[in-house]
C-alpha positions in Angstrom: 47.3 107.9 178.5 44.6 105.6 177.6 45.9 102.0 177.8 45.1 101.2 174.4 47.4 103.1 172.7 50.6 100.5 173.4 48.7 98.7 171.2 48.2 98.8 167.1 44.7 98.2 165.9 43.6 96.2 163.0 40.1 95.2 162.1 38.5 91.9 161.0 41.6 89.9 161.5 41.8 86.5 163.4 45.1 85.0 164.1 45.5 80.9 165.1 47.2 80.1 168.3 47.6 77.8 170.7 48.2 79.8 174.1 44.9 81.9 174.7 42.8 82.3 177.4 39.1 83.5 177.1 37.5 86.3 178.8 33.8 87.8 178.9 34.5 91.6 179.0 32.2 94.2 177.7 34.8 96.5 175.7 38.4 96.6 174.5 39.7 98.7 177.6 38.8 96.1 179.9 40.2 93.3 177.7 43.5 95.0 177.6 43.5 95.3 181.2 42.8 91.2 181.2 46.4 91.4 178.7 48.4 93.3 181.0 47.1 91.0 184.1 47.9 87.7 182.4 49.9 85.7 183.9 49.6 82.2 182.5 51.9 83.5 179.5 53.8 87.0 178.1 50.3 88.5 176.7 51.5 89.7 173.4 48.3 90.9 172.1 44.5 90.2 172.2 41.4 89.8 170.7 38.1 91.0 171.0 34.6 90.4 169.4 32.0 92.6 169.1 28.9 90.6 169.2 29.8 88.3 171.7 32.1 91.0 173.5 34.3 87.9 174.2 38.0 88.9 174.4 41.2 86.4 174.0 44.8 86.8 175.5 47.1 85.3 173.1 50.7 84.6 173.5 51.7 85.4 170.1 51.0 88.3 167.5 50.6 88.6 164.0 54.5 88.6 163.2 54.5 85.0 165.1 51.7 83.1 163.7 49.2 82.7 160.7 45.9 85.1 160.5 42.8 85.1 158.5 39.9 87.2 157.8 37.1 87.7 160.7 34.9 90.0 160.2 33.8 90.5 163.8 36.9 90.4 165.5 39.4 93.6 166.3 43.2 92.4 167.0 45.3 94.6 169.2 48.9 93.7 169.1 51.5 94.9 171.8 53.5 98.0 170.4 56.6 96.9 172.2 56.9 93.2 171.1 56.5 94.6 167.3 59.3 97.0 167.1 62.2 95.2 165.8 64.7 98.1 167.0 66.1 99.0 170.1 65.3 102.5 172.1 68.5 103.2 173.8 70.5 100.2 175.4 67.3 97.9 174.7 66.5 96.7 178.2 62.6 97.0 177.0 63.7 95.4 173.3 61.0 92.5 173.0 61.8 91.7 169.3 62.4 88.7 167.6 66.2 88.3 166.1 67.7 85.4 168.0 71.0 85.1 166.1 74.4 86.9 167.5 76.4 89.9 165.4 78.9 87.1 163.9 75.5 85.3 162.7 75.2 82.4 165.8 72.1 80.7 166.6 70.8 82.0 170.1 70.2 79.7 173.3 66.6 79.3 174.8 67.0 81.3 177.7 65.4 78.5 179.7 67.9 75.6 178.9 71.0 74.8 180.4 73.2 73.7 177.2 75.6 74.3 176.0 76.0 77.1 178.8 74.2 77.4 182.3 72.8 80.8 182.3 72.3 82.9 185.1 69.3 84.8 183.5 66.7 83.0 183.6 62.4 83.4 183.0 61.8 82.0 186.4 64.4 84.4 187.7 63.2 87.4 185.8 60.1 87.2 184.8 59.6 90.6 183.8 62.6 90.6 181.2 60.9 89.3 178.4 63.5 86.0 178.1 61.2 84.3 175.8 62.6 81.4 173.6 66.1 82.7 172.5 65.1 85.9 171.6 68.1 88.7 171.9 67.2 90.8 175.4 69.2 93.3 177.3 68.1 91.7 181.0 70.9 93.5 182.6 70.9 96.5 181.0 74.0 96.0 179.3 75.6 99.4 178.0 76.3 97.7 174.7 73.0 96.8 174.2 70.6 93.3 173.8 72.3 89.8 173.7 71.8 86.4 174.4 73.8 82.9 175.2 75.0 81.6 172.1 74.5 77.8 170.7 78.6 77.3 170.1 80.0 75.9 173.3 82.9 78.4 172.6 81.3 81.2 173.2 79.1 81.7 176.2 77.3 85.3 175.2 77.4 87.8 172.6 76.1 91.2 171.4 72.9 90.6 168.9 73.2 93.4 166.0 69.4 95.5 166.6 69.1 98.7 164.7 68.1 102.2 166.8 65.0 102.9 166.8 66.2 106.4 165.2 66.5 104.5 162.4 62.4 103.7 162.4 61.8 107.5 162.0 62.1 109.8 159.0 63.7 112.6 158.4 61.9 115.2 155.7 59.6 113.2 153.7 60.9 109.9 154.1 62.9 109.5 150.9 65.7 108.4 152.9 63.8 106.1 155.3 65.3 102.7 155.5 63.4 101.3 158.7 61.1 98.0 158.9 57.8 99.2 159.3 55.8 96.7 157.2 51.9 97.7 157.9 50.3 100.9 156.4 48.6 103.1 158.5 45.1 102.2 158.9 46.7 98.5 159.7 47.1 96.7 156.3 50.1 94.5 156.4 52.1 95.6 153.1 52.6 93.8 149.7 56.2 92.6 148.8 57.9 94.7 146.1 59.4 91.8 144.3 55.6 90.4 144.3 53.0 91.3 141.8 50.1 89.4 143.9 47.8 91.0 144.5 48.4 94.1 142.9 50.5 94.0 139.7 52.9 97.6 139.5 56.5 98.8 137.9 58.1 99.6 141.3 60.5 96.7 140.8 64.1 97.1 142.6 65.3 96.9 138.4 63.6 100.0 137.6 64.3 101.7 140.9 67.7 100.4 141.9 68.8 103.5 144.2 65.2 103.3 146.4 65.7 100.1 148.7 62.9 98.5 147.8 63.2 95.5 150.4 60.8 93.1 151.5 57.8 94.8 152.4 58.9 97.9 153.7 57.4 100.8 153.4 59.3 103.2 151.1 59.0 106.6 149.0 60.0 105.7 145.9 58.6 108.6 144.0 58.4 111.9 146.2 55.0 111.7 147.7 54.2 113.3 151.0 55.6 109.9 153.2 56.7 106.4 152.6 53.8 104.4 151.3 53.3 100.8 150.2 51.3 98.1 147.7 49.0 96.6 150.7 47.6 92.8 150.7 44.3 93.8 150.7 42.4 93.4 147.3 39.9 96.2 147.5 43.6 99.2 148.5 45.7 99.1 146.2 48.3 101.5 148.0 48.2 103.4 151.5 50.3 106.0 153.4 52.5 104.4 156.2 52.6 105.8 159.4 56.0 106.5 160.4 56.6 108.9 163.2 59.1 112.2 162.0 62.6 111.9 163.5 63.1 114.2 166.9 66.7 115.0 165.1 66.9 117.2 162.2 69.1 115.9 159.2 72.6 117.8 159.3 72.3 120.9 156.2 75.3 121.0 154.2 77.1 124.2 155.3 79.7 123.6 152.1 77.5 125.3 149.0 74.5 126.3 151.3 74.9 130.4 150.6 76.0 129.9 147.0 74.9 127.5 143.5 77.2 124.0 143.5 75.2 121.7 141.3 71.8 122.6 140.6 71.4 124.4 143.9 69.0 122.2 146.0 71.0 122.6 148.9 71.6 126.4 148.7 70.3 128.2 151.4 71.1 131.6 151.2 68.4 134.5 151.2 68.3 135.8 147.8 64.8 136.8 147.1 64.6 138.3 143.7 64.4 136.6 140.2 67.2 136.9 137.5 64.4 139.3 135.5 64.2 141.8 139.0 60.7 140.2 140.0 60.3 139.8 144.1 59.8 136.2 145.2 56.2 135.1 146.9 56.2 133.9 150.2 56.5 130.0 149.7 53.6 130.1 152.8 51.0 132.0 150.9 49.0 131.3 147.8 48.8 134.7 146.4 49.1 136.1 143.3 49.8 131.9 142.2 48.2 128.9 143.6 51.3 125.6 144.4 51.9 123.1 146.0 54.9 123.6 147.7 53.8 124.1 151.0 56.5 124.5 154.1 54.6 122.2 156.3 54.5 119.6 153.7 58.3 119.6 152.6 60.0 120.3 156.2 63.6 119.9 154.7 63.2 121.3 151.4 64.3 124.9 153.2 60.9 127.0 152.1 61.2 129.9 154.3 60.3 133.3 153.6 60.7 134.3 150.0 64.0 133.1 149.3 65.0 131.1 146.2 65.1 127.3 146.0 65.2 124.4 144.4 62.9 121.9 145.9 62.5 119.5 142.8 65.2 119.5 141.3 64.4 121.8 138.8 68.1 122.9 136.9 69.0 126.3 139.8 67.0 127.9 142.5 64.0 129.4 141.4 60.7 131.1 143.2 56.9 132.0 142.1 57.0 136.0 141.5 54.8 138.5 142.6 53.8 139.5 139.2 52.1 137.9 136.7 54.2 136.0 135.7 54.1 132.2 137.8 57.7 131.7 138.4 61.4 132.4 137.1 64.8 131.3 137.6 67.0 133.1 140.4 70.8 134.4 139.8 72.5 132.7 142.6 76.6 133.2 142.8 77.9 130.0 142.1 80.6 128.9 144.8 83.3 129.0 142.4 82.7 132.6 141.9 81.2 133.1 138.9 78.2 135.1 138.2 75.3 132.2 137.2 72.6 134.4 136.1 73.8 135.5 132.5 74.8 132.2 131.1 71.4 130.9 132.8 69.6 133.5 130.7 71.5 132.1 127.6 70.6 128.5 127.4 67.3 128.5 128.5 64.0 130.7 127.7 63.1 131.9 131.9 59.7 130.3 131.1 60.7 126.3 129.9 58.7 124.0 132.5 56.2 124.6 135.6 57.7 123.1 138.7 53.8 123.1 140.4 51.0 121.0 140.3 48.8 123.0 137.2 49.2 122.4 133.8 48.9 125.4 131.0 48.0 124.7 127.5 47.7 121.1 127.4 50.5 120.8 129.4 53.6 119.9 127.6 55.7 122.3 129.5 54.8 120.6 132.7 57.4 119.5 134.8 55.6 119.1 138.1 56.5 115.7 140.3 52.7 114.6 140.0 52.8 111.1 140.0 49.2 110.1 140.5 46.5 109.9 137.9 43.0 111.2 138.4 41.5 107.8 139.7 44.1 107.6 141.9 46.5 105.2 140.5 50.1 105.6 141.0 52.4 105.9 137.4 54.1 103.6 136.0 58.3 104.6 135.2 58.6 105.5 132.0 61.9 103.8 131.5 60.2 100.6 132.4 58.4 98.3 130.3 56.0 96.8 133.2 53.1 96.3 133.6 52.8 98.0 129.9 54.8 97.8 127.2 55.0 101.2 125.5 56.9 103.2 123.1 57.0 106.6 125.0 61.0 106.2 126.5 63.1 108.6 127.3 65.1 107.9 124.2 62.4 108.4 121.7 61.5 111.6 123.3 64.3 113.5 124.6 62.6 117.1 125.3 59.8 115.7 127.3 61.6 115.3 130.7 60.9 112.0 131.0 61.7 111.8 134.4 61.2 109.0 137.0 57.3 108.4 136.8 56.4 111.9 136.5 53.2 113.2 134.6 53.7 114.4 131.3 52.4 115.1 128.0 55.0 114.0 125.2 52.9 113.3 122.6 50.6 116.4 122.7 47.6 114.9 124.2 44.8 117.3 125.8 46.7 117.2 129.1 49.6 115.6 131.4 49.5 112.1 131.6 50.9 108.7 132.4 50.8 105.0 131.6 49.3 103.2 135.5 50.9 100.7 137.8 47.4 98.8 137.2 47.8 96.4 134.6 44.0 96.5 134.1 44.3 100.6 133.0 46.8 101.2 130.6 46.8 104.9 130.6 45.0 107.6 132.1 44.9 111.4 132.6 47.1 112.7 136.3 45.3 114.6 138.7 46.0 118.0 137.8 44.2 121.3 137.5 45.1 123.5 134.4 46.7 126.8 135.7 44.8 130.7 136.2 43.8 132.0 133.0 45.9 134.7 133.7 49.2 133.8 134.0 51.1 133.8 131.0 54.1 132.5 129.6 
């Protein structure tokens, strides 16, 4: 592969360090090769100029030291000295923790107290023993370690996360990993911060979401974990954080019948509780959605068969008919027959679980949580950054969910209140439905 891709981009950044070395090269490739052939220090990244093509070996990276804004310049940052989890037994682990599982300082590698260590830099230079960062020199079954500062205790285990934890499974609402940069490079925004871009994503409003430090997160069902960046002119960008090679284990309990509302049932019934046949979830014919198989890779949306993908109240599908979508009779795992007292406390036709709006859209129940400038919602339960009267409480029919689009006060279509304290309110990005589906 091309040896720029063990490195991450990002352009117009300068970062201040003393170890460097300068180089006249006349393109990136070649100052990389000048990183990989340095040999006055561990090359953890390098820069490179355009204009002057002058490129700079540097000892540290961006996690290490301060940066500032270059226009110019393009850093490349090793890959490997930027994950902070460990792929197998971490003998190629070149992270930064330097403190044991029980919480003890580290040991510089290179000094002698209060143990005389037998790995040592001038003795493997190769292993990455860099200050008293955790390593795995010996390849260790259990994994990286270092000497430890408490004269007790010559060496223990360091606690560094798998790597399988950096992945996600589905998309991403489970993903707990510490990847902190979007994906075009933009180190991420704090969530307990509201500098520089004010929003309602607090840890408060969204206790259950894990909302730590800057990590990249899906709070709110979107396609992948995203993030608030620093930048001042993006005010939110995708993170890019590579799917799992494991699949999630699928609940085998409840899986072929209805145990809650049904969004782990996975059995093959394909027909609506009226008689209608279910669309393919892959096609967008006779009705237009969202819910698109490659998009939702855990949400089960195979064939025709009933499911419950938002957590609508029971398995449901869009019809081949006219009409957009019903509710499916799914057994329930008790035994009981669902469908009948289904029929009985609600009309088949209440909400739209899709991304169109009919009317002006008060029976929309869509997860559409972006308005039509592209501004992310604001929670209705919470009060930041606009204090508002339209609560859950005060409207109890309108579904308001989460920070879901919606129209509770009859306006001319779905809406929300922004996580831009300079726009109170705008109109989501939705399309109004065919003319001619009907209720």
């Amino acid at each position: 592969g091309d040896i720029l891709d063990d490195y991450l981009r990002t352009d117009g950044v300068w970062i201040l360090t003393r170890n460097k070395q300068f180089y006249k090269t006349n393109n990136e490739k070649e100052c990389a090769e000048k990183c990989e052939a340095e040999r006055n220090f561990n090359c953890r990244a390098f820069l490179f100029t355009r204009k002057k093509l002058q490129c700079l070996t540097l000892a540290e990276n961006a996690k290490m030291t301060v940066t500032f804004n270059s226009a110019d310049a393009v850093l490349y940052e090793k890959k490997i000295y930027l994950l902070q989890c460990k792929k197998g037994i971490g003998k190629d682990y070149r992270g930064t923790e330097a403190k044991t599982r029980r919480g003890i300082p580290c040991q510089k590698w290179a000094e002698k107290t209060p143990h005389n260590p037998n790995y040592t830099p001038e003795k493997h230079p190769s292993a990455g023993l860099d200050e008293n960062y955790c390593r795995n020199p010996d390849g260790d079954e259990s994994g990286p370690w270092c000497y430890t500062t408490d004269p007790a205790t010559r060496f223990d285990y360091c606690n560094i996360p798998a790597c399988e934890s950096q992945c996600m499974q589905c998309n991403g609402e489970d993903y707990h990993g510490e990847v902190s940069r979007t994906e075009s490079g933009l180190e991420c925004q704090r969530w307990d911060a509201q500098e520089p871009h004010m929003h309602g994503f607090t840890l408060k409003h969204f206790p259950e979401k894990d909302l730590k430090m800057n990590y990249c997160r899906n709070p709110d069902g979107e396609l992948r974990p995203w993030c608030f960046t620093t930048s001042r002119t993006k005010r939110w960008e995708y993170c890019n954080i590579p799917r799992c090679t494991t699949h999630p284990p699928v609940s085998g309990l409840g899986s072929q019948c209805l145990s809650g509302k049904g969004e782990d049932y996975r059995g093959r019934i394909a027909i609506t509780e009226s008689g209608n046949a279910c669309q393919h979830w892959n096609t967008q014919f006779p009705h237009r959605h969202s819910w698109i198989p490659d998009r939702y890779p855990c949400k089960g949306l195979e064939e025709n068969y009933c499911r419950n993908p938002d957590g609508e109240k029971r398995p449901w599908c869009y019809t081949t008919s006219s009409v957009r979508w019903e509710y499916c009779a799914i057994p329930h795992c008790d035994g009981t027959e669902q469908g009948i007292v289904g029929m009985s406390n609600a009309p088949v036709q209440v909400s739209l679980p899709e991304e169109c709006y009919r009317g002006k859209g008060q029976s929309y129940r869509g997860t559409t949580s972006i308005t039509a400038s592209g501004k992310k919602c604001q929670a209705w339960n919470s009060m930041f950054p606009h204090r508002h009267e339209k609560t859950p409480d005060r409207f109890p029919n309108a579904d308001l969910r989460d920070n879901y689009c919606r129209n509770p006060d009859g306006d001319n279509s779905p809406w929300c209140f922004t996580t831009d304290p300079s726009m109170t309110w705008e109109y989501c990005n939705l399309k109004r439905c065919d003319d001619h589906t009907q209720e």
